[in-house]
Structure formats: structure tokens, C-alpha cells
C-alpha positions as semicolon CSV with decimal commas, in nm:
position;residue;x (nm);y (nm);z (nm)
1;X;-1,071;1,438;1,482
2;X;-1,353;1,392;1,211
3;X;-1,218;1,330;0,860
4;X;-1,541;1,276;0,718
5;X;-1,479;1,528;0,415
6;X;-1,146;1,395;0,365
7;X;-1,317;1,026;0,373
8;X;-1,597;1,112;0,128
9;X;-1,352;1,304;-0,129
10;X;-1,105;1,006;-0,144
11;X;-1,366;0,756;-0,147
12;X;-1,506;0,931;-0,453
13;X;-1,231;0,981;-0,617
14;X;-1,070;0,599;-0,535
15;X;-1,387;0,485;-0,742
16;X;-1,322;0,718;-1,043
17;X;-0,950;0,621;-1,031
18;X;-1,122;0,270;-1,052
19;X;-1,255;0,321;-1,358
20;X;-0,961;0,422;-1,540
21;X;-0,802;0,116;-1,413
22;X;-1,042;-0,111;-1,551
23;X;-1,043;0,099;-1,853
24;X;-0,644;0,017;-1,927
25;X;-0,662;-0,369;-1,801
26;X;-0,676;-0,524;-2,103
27;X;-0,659;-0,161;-2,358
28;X;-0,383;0,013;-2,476
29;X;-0,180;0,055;-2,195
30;X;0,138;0,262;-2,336
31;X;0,407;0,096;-2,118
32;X;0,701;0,284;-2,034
33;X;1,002;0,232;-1,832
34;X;1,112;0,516;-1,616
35;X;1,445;0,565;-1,479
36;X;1,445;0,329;-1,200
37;X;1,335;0,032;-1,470
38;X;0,997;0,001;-1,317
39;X;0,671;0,015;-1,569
40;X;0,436;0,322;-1,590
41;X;0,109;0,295;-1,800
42;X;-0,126;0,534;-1,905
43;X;-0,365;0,453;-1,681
44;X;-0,108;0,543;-1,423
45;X;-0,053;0,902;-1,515
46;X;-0,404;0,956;-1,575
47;X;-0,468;0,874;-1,244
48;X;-0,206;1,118;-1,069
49;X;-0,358;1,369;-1,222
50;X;-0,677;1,248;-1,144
51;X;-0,634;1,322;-0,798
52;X;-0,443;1,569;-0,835
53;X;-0,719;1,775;-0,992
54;X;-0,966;1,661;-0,718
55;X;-0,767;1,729;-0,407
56;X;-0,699;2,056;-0,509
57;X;-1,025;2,122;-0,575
58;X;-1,137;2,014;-0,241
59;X;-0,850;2,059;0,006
60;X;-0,641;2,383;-0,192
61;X;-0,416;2,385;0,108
62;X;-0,272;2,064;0,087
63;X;0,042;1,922;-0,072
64;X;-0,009;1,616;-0,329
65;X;0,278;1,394;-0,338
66;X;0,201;1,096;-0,620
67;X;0,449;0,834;-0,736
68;X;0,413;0,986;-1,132
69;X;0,350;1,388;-1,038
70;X;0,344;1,619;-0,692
71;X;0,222;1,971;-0,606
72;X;0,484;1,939;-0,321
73;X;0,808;1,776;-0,129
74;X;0,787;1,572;0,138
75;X;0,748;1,778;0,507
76;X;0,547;1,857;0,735
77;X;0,166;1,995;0,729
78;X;-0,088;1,812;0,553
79;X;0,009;1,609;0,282
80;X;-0,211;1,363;0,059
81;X;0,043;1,050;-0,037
82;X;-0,076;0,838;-0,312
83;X;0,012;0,561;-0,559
84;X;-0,208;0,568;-0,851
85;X;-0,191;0,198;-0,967
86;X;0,043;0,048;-0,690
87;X;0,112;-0,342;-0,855
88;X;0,173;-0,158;-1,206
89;X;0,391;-0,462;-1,299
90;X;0,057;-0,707;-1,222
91;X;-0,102;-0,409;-1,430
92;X;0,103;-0,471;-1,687
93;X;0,124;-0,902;-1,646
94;X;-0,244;-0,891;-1,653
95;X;-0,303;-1,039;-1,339
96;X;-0,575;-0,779;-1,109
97;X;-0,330;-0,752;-0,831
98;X;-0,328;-0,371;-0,916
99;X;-0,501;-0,127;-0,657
100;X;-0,528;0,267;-0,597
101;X;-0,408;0,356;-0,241
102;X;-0,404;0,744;-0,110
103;X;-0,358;0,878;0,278
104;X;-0,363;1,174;0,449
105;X;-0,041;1,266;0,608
106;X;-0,029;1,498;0,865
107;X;0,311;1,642;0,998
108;X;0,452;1,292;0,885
109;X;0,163;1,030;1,030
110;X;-0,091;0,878;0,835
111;X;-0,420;0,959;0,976
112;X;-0,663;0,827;0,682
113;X;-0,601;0,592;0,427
114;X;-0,822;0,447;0,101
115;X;-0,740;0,145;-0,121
116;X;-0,943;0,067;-0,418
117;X;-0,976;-0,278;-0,546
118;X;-1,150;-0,222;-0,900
119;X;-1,138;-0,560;-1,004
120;X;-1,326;-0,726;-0,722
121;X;-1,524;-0,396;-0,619
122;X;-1,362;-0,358;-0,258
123;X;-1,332;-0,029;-0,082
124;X;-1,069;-0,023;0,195
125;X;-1,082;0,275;0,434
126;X;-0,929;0,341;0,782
127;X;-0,925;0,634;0,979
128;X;-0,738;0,689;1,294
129;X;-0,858;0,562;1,608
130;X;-1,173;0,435;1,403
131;X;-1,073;0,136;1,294
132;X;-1,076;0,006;0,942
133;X;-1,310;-0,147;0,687
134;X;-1,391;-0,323;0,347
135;X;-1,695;-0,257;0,232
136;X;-1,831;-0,141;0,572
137;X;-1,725;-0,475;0,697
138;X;-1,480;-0,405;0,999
139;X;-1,150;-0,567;0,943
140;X;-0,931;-0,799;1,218
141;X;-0,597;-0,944;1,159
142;X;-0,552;-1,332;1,238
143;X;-0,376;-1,488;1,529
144;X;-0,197;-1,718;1,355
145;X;0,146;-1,769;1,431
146;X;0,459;-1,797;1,194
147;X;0,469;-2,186;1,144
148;X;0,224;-2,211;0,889
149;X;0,114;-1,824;0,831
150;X;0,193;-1,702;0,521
151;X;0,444;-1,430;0,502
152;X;0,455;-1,269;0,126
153;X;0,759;-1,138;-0,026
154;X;0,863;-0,988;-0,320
155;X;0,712;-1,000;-0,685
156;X;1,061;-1,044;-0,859
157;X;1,160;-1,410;-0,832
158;X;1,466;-1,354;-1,001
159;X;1,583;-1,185;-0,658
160;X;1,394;-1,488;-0,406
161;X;1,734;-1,665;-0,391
162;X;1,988;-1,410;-0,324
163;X;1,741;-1,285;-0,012
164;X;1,863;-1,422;0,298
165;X;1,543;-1,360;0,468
166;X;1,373;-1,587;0,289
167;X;1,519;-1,892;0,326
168;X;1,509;-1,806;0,738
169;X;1,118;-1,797;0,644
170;X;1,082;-2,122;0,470
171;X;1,295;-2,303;0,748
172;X;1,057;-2,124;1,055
173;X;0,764;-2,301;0,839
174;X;0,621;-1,984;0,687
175;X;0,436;-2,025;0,346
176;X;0,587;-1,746;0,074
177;X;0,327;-1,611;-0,177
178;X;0,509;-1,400;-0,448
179;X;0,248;-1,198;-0,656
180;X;0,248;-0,806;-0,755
181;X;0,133;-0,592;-0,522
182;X;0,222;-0,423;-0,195
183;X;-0,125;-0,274;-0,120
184;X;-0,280;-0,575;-0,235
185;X;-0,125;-0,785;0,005
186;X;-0,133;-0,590;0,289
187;X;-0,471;-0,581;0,260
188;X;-0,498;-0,953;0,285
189;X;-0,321;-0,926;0,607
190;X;-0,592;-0,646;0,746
191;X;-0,823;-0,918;0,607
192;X;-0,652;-1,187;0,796
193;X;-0,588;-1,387;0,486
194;X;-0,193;-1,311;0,536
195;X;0,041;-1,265;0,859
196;X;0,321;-1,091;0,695
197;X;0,492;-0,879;0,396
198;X;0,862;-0,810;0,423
199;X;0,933;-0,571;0,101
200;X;1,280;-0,384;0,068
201;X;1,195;-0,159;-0,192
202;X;0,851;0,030;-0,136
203;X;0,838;0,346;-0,022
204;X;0,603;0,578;0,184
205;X;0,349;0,620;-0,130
206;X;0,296;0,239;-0,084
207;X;0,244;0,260;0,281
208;X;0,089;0,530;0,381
209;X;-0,262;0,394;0,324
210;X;-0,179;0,116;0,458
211;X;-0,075;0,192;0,806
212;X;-0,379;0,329;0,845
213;X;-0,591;0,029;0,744
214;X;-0,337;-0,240;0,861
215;X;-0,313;-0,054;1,226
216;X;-0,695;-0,012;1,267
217;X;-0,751;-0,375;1,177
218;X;-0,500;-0,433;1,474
219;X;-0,202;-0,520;1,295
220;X;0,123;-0,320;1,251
221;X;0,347;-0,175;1,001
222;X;0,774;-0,078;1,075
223;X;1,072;-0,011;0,903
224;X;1,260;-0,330;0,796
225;X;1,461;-0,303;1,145
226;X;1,151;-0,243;1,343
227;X;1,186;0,131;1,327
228;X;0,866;0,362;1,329
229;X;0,851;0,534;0,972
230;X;0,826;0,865;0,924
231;X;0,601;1,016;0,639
232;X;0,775;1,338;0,603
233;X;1,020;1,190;0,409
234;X;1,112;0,946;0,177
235;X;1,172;0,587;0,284
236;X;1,290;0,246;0,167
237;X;1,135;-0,085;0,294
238;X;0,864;-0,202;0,529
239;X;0,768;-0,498;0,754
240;X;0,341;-0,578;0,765
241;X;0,214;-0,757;0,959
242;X;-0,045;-0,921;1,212
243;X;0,140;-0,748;1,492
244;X;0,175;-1,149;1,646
245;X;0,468;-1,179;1,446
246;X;0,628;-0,820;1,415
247;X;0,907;-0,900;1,667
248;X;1,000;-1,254;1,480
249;X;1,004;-1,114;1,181
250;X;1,206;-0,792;1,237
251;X;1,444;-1,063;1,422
252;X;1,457;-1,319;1,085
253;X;1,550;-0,959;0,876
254;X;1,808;-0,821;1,083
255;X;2,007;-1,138;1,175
């Protein structure tokens, strides 16, 4: 099917989204802690409803479901999933780690996805069955192996040590970044720069875009036990990778 509308709208609105991110960098970014005890800045909220306003101009139909504000639940039909500054924490830190990400979801399966990388001017788009792209360049996963690939995990060190995975990494001769960032470095896997991300805690606003773009570029993305994830609902946790790996890594998380 031809998303081109749906490419061109999110494209366009990535890039404004873009600009309010570099706007808040290094401003006034009015931290606050929701709930959960995660960060959300202005720049954050401004941003929901950012596309919020955009989508509904274009696309009236569809549900918006946004990590800060939704015009619907999760379910089927077409829903647009997206996480306004996904990497708020590196937001926050001051390191650019922080990207936009939005996908269209239809009947639970991501069929387009966008991620913005202000800071470095990088547009990543996918579309089903049409591969993916940075900047019009076509994207490939590596080949590389486990011994020696680098695997990322996640941004909180204070948790590293208590994660039995990761030790099981660093003894099958992975390399570990830790940075903020889930879209950011899954990206660097559909740019062949990584082979993995194992990440308990991000949800289907994180992914969504990114099993688009990962898949196209040949890789693949799971559950943490190698299950298929389902976009109609919410979720917890997510294996990237190169697809070389997928099996090995699913295997060093589950034992």
C-alpha cells in the first residue's frame, strides 16, 4: 500500500518537532517528574501536542496515542504511536541522545515509522515492504556476530549489576554501550553501527517506529522472550537487533 501522505505529514511534522527540541536543549526546560519517576520537559509536551494538532488535521480518523497526551486507547484500526522526545533523561543530562519517533499502527502492526535526529540533522523513515532510510541513504544491518558486536543496554547504571543478562553479555565477548536513548540506539543498529539493544522497560511508543526502520534495514525487533509484539496494546520490553543474533540473545535473556 502507498503511504506517501502519511510519509510526507510525519516527515513534516518530525522536522517541526525538531525544532522545539533544539529550542529546549540548553533553555528552560521545566523538568518534572511524573508518576513513574521518569523526567518530562517542556519541550516534551509541546511536542505531543504538536502532533497531535497535525495528525488530526491531516488524518481526522485516526487515534493519537503519545507518551504525554492521546486522542485514543490502544486497539485496533489505525493508530499513530509516538514518543515526543524518546531519551528525555539524555534531554535532560544534556547529552543529544534525544530523538522524535512516530508510526503508523494499523490493527496492531507498524506499517510506517519516522525518527528525527535534530541534533545531527538525520531523518529516519521506513515503510513496509520498502525498506528503510536516513537521509535517502538505504539502511543495512551488519553481519557481525556477538563476540565483539556491541549489544547496548540500559541508561541507568545503577541497575547494570543486578541484571543477569549482562554479565552473560560481557562473558560471550559483547561490548555494552550504556547511553540514553532507545530510538537512538536502535537506529545505530539499522545503521549497522550496533548488533543489539536488550531494554526491559520501553514500551510500544518506543518501538513502534522502530520496527519499521529496524525490519526494513533487515534486522528484527521481539519481545524480551522472542515473542512477536503486538501494537494494540501496551507492552513492556524489547530485544533489537541485527536479526544474526536474535536467537542468542533471546537465549542469554531467558536462561
Amino acid at each position: 500500500m502507498n503511504y506517501s501522505k502519511e510519509l510526507t505529514v510525519a516527515k513534516r511534522i518530525a522536522l517541526r518537532a525538531g525544532e522545539i527540541i533544539l529550542e529546549y536543549f540548553d533553555g528552560d526546560q521545566d523538568m518534572q517528574k511524573k508518576e513513574d519517576g521518569s523526567p518530562v520537559t517542556k519541550a516534551d509536551i509541546l511536542v505531543n501536542e504538536l502532533v497531535i494538532t497535525e495528525l488530526s488535521k491531516s488524518f481526522p480518523e485516526d487515534g493519537i496515542i503519545g507518551e504525554e497526551k492521546s486522542t485514543t486507547d490502544y486497539g485496533l484500526g489505525r493508530k499513530w504511536l509516538c514518543d515526543p522526545i524518546d531519551g528525555t533523561v539524555g534531554f535532560v543530562w544534556g547529552t543529544p541522545t534525544a530523538m522524535f519517533s512516530l508510526a503508523l499502527v494499523i490493527d496492531g502492526v507498524p506499517v510506517l515509522g519516522i525518527a528525527y535526529d535534530a541534533f545531527l540533522k538525520r531523518m529516519y523513515e521506513g515503510v513496509v515492504e520498502q525498506g528503510s532510510f536516513c537521509n535517502a541513504v538505504k539502511l543495512q544491518v551488519s553481519e557481525k556476530e556477538l563476540p565483539g558486536g556491541h549489544v547496548a543496554v540500559t541508561s541507568d547504571v545503577t541497575k547494570i549489576r543486578s541484571i543477569a543478562y549482562v554479565e552473560k553479555l560481557q562473558k560471550a565477548g559483547a561490548y555494552l554501550p550504556v547511553f540514553s536513548g532507545a530510538v537512538y540506539k536502535s537506529c545505530l543498529i539499522a545503521r549497522g553501527k550496533f548488533e543489539g539493544y536488550i531494554e526491559d522497560g520501553v514500551g510500544a511508543h518506543d518501538m513502534a517506529a522502530m520496527q519499521v526502520i529496524v525490519g526494513e534495514a533487515g534486522g528484527k525487533i521481539t519481545g524480551i522472550h522472542g515473542n512477536r509484539l503486538d501494537y494494540s496494546k501496551p507492552f513492556k520490553g524489547a530485544i533489537v537487533s541485527n536479526g544474526k543474533i536474535h536467537a542468542e540473545l533471546v537465549k542469554i535473556v531467558s536462561d
